[in-house]
Phi, psi and omega in degrees: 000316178293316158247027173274340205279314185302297206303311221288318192302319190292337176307322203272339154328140180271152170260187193216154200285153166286155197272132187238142189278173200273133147303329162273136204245094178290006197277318179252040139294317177333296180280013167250333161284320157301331178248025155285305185313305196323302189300323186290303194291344151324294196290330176308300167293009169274302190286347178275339168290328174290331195245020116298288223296337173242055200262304195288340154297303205301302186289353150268342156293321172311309151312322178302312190306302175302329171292312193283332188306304162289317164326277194333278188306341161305314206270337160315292159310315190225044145273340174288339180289312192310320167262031181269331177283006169240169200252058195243146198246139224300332167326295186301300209313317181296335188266333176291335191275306177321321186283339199265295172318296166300350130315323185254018158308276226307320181293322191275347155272346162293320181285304198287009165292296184337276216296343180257319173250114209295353178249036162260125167260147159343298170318270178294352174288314195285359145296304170312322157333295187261012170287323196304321197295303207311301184309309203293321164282337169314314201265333181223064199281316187290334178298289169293323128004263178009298210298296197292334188287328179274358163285301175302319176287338183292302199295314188271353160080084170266309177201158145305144160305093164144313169355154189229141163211183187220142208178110178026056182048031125278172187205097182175173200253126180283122180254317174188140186269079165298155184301343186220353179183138185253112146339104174207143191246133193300130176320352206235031164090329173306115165267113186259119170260136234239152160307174158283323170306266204315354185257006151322318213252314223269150183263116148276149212229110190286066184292306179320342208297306185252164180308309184227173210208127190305117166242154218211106186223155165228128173262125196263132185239144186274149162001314176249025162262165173297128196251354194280294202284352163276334159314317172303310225287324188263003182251001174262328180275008187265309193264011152289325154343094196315281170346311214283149204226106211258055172247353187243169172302140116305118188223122149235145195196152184274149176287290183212151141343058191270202201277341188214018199200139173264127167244122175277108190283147191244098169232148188191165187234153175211231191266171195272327186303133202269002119355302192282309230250325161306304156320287177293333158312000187254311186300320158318299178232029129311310183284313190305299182289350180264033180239317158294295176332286182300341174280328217057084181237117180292134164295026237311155187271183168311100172278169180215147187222137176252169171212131159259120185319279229256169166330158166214118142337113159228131186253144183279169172283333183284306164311313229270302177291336179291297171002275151338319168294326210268000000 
């Protein structure tokens, strides 16, 4: 019985796997966070050494940057003195001191690149430069538009600062001409800032460009006046006019047929401003009509003619009460 008992247990045994030692060793986790540490702290004193030894390029791009920074701004203050002894007219001379400041940006972030990164060469910085200008005009194509159109205007000299001009029912005295946009200001007081492009692409019209400027107004005489003698009568009370500026002509002449009227053009020149030129055009035909006044030279109001197809009745105040009585 015991050893029937001994057989069935032993038939009845599982065999059992062989023992494989355990692959985790707690004893080096310890030494694997230690040369984790380690390494880190290497590399942390790899990088303080680097960047002393390039403590002294960094801190000379930075000199460099601070040198041009004041250059610009000396030679900004005193290019205008400096071109003031050439016979240059103020546009050019402000887009050459603008072109020359921006040259000397471009060379002092170009020397402090050098100085930070030390294996940038001449060659290749000013290539990458001009791989860079290429994306950067792609990307800012109005901008620069902008730019060059206001460089071309500074160069061809179209107007001056104080200049009054016209430009797509702009109207204003130009305050200042920027590398990228012009200032102007609207006669009714408004600072409008206009693209350099558009007055580029666009036809502006120089109302200042000569001393005085053609103003045009027309005066109607009626039908059965002398038309010879208002002409004298309005070109003597015109050329009396404190405004007129009587180096240039007075031309008057009749024009046209009007509807109730012969109309007589008025033409005379006075200062460029349009300031100017109201004032005398209010004074001009204030002196006209009280000059027709005084010759009796009639003014005519619109006449109007009716026609009727058929008879039209007409009653008196006297028909009207027998009507009425009756």
């Amino acid at each position: 019985m015991t050893a029937g008992n001994a057989a069935s247990d032993s038939g009845n045994s599982l065999p059992q796997p062989p023992h494989k030692p355990s692959d985790a060793n707690p004893i080096d986790a310890p030494d694997s966070v230690a040369e984790v540490a380690q390494t880190l702290q290497e590399t942390l004193i790899h990088i303080w050494k680097n960047f002393l030894e390039h403590t002294p390029y960094l801190l000379a791009g930075i000199l460099v940057l601070i040198l041009t920074w004041i250059i610009a701004n000396l030679f900004s203050r005193l290019g205008s003195r400096l071109f003031n002894f050439q016979r240059l007219r103020r546009s050019l001379r402000d887009l050459i001191i603008r072109l020359i400041i921006i040259g000397i940006w471009i060379g002092g972030l170009l020397l402090a690149a050098m100085f930070w990164f030390p294996g940038l060469t001449p060659t290749t910085a000013l290539g990458g430069l001009g791989i860079v200008s290429i994306a950067i005009g792609f990307a800012f194509q109005d901008i620069f538009e902008n730019f060059f159109a206001g460089i071309l205007l500074l160069w061809r000299f179209p107007f001056e600062n104080g200049d009054f001009i016209e430009c797509q029912d702009i109207t204003g005295r130009v305050e200042a001409v920027n590398i990228r946009m012009t200032q102007i200001r609207l006669t009714t007081g408004e600072l409008v800032l206009v693209p350099n492009s558009t007055l580029f692409k666009n036809p502006v019209t120089v109302l200042t460009n000569k001393p005085y400027r053609r103003v045009t107004i027309i005066a109607g005489i009626a039908y059965d006046e002398n038309v010879s003698r208002a002409v004298q009568v309005i070109e003597q009370a015109v050329k009396k006019c404190r405004t007129v500026a009587l180096s240039e002509p007075v031309e008057i002449f009749p024009q046209a047929f009007g509807a109730s009227s012969i109309d007589i053009e008025v033409a005379w020149w006075t200062d460029n401003k349009p300031v100017d030129t109201r004032r005398s055009r209010g004074e001009i035909v204030t002196a006209v009509k009280q000059a027709l006044d005084e010759a009796g030279i009639e003014i005519p109001f619109p006449y109007r003619t009716l026609t009727f197809k058929e008879p039209l009745a007409v009653h008196t105040h006297d028909t009207i009460k027998q009507d009425s009585s009756r």
